[in-house]
C-alpha positions as CSV (number, residue, x, y, z in Angstrom):
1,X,13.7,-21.2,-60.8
2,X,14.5,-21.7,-57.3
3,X,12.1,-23.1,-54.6
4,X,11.9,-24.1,-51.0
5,X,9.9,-26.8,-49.9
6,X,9.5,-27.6,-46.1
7,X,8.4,-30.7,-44.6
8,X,8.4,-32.8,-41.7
9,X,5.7,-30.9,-39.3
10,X,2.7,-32.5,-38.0
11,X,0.4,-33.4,-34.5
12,X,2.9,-34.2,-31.8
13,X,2.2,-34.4,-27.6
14,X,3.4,-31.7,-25.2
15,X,7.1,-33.0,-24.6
16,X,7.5,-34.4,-27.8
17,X,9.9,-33.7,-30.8
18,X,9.7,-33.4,-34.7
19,X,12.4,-32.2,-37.1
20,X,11.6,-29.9,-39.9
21,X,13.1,-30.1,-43.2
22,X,13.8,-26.9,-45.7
23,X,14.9,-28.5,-49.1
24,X,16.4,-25.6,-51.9
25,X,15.6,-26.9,-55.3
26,X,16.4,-25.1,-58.8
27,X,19.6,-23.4,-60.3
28,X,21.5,-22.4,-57.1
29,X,25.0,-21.9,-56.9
30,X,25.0,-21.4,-52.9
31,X,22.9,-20.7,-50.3
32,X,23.9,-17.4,-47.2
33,X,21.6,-17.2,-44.3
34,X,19.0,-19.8,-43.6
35,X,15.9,-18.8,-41.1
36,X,12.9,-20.5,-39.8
37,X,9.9,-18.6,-38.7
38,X,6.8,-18.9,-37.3
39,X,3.0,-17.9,-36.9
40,X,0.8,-18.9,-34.2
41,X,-2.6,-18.1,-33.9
42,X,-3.6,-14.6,-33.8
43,X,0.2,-13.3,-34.0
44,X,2.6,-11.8,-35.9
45,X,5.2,-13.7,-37.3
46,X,8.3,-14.4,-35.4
47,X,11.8,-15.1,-36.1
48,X,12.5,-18.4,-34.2
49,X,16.3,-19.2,-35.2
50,X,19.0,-18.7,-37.8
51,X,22.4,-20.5,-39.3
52,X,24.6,-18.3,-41.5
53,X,26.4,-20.8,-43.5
54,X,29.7,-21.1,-41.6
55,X,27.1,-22.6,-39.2
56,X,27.3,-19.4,-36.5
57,X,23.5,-19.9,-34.9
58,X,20.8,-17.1,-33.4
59,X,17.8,-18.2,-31.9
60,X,14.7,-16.8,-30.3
61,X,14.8,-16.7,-26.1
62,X,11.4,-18.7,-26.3
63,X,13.0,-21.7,-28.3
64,X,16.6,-21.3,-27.0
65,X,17.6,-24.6,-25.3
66,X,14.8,-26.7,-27.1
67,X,15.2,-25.9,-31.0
68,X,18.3,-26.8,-32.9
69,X,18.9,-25.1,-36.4
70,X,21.5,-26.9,-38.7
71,X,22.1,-27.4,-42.4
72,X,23.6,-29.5,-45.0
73,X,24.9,-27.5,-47.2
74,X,26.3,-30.2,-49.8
75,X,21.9,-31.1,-50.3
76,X,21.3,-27.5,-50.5
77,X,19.0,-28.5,-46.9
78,X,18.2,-26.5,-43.7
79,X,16.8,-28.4,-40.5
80,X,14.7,-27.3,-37.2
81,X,14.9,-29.7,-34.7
82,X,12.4,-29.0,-31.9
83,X,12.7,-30.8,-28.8
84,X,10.6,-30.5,-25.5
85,X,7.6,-29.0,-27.5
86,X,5.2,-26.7,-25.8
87,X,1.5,-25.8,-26.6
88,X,2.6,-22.7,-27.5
89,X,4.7,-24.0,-30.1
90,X,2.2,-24.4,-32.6
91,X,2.7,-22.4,-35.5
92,X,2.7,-22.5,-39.3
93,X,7.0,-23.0,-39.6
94,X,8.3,-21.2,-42.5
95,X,11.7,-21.3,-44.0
96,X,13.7,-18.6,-45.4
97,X,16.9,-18.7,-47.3
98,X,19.1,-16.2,-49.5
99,X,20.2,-17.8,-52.5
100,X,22.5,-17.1,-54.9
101,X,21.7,-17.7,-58.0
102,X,23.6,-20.6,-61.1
103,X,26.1,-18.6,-62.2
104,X,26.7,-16.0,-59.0
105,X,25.6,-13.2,-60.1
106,X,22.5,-12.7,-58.2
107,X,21.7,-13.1,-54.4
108,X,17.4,-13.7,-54.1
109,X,15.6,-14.1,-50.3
110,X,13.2,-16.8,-50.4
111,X,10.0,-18.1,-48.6
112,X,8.7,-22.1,-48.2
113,X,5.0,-22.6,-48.2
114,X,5.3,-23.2,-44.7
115,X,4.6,-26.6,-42.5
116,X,2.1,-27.2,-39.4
117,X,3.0,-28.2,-36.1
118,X,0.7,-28.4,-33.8
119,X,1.2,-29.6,-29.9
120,X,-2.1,-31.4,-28.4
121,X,-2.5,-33.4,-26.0
């Protein structure tokens, strides 16, 4: 059984900064591609950045200079740093990962329950 668990969001100011955590739990042998995502308000969801795990990075063009996606791989944990945070940045974040599985025989994608930011002033 393999899970993802994000934390870390919360009420911050316009300007401000908070770092999201996606923690892989369960029988996993390695984790691929990491993603965070996002859904504001009366949207769709959106991809907002990725991290294969060589560490090559993709990011939306509305996050690009003030999000930073990383990952320890050795904790089996993936991280959003947001910086600079606009009103429009609030969203429910999700995290998505594909895992392999205890023994390598099976690559899964996975969803967190997702976290709240929300920017207010």
């Amino acid at each position: 059984q393999v899970q993802l668990v994000e934390s870390g969001g919360g009420l911050v100011q316009p300007g401000g900064s908070l770092r999201l955590s996606c923690a892989a739990s369960g029988s996993i042998s390695s984790i691929n591609t990491i993603g965070w995502y996002r859904r504001a308000p009366g949207k769709e969801r959106e991809l907002v950045a990725t991290i294969t795990r060589g560490g090559r990075t993709e990011y939306a063009d509305s996050v690009k200079d003030r999000f930073t996606i990383s990952r320890n791989n050795a904790k089996n944990t993936g991280y959003l740093q947001m910086n600079s945070l606009k009103l429009e940045d609030t969203a429910v974040y999700y995290c998505n990962a594909d895992i392999w599985s205890d023994n390598g025989r099976y690559l899964r994608n996975y969803w967190g329950q997702g976290t709240q930011v929300t920017v207010s002033s």
